[in-house]
One Martini backbone bead per residue (centre of mass of N, CA, C, O) as a GRO file, in nm:
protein
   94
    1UNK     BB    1  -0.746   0.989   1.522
    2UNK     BB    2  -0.466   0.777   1.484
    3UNK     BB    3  -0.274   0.501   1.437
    4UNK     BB    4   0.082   0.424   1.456
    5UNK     BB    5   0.331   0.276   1.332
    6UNK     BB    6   0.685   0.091   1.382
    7UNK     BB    7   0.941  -0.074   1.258
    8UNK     BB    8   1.160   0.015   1.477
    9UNK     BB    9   0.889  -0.026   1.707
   10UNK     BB   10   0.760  -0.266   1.785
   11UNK     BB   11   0.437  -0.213   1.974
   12UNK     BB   12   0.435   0.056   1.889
   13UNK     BB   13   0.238   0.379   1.919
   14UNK     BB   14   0.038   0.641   1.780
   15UNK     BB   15  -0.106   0.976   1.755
   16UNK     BB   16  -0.272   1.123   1.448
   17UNK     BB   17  -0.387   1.311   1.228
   18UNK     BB   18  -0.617   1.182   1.008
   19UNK     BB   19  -0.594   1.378   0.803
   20UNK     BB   20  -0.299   1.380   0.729
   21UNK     BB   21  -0.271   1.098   0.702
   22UNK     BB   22  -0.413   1.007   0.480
   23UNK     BB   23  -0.351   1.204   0.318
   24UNK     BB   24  -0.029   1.104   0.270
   25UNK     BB   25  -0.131   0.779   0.215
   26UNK     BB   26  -0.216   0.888  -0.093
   27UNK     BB   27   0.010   1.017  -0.168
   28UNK     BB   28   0.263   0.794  -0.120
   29UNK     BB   29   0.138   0.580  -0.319
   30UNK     BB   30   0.121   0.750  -0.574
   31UNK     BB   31   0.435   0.770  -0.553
   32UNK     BB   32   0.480   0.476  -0.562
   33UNK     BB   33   0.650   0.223  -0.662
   34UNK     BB   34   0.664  -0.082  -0.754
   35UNK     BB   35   0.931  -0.108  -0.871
   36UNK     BB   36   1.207  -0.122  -0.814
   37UNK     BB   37   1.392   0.058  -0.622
   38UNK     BB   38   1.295   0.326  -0.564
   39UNK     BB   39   1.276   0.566  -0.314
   40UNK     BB   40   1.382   0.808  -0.178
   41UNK     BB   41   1.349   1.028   0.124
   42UNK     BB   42   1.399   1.305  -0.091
   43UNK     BB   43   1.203   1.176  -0.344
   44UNK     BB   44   0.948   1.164  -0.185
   45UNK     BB   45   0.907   1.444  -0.103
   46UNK     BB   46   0.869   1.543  -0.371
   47UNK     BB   47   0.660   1.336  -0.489
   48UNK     BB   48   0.409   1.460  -0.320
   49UNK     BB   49   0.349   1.762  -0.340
   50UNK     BB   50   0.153   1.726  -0.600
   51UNK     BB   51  -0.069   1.586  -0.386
   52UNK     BB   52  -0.120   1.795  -0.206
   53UNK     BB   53  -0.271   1.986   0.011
   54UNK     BB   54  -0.229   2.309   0.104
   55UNK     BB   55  -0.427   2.331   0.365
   56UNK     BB   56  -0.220   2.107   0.491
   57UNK     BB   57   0.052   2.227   0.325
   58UNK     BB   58   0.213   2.487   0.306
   59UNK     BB   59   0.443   2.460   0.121
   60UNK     BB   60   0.507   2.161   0.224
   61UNK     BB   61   0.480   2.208   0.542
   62UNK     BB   62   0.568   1.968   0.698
   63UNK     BB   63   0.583   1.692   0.493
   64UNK     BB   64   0.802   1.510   0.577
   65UNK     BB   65   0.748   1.379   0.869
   66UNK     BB   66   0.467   1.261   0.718
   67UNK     BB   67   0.660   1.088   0.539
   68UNK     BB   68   0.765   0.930   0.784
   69UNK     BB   69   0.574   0.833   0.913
   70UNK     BB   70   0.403   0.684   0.745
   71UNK     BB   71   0.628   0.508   0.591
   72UNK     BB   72   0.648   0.328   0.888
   73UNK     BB   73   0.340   0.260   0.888
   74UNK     BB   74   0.369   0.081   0.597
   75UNK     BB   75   0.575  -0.103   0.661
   76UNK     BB   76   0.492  -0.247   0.890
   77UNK     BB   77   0.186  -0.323   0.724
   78UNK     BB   78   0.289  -0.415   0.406
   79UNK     BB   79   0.297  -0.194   0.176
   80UNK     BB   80   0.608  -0.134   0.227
   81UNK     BB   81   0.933  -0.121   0.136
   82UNK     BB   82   1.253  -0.203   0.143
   83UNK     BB   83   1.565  -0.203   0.042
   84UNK     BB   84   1.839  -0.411  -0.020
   85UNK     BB   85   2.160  -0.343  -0.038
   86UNK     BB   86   2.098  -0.007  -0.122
   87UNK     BB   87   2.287   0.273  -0.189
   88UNK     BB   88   2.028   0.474  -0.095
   89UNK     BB   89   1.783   0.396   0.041
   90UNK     BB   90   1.449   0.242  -0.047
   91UNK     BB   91   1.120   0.228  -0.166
   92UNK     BB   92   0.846   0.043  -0.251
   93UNK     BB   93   0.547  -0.118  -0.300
   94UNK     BB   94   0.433  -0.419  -0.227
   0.00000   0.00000   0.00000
């Protein structure tokens, strides 16, 4: 299990599984643009699928939920952002 943090909820922390939290934020690392404005919620979602294991999502399946996971944990944590004035929102790697 890893611990992740949420950008909308500071100091509250979470435990998921370690195998699929890192498998999404490699995937989602790599699917984000450095530079704005960056992808929406279902931009993401579909940018991570060519990265991810069948074995961890079959047919995608369940694979928004980890990338909303993942990316409000890497939010928390400064390697994403989140687009200023834009809609609709937007992310891209910090």
């Amino acid at each position: 299990m890893v611990e992740v943090e949420n950008i909308n909820t500071p100091g509250r922390t979470s435990r998921v599984n370690a195998q699929k939290y890192n498998a999404m934020r490699e995937a989602l690392l790599k699917a984000l643009p450095v530079e704005p404005p960056g992808l929406t919620q279902a931009e993401m979602g579909q940018a991570v699928l060519p990265f991810l294991a069948q074995s961890l999502w079959p047919g995608g399946a369940k694979a928004m939920w980890w990338v909303k996971c993942v990316q409000l944990d890497l939010e928390a944590k400064g390697l994403v952002r989140r687009s200023q004035n834009i809609r609709p929102t937007r992310w891209c790697r910090a």
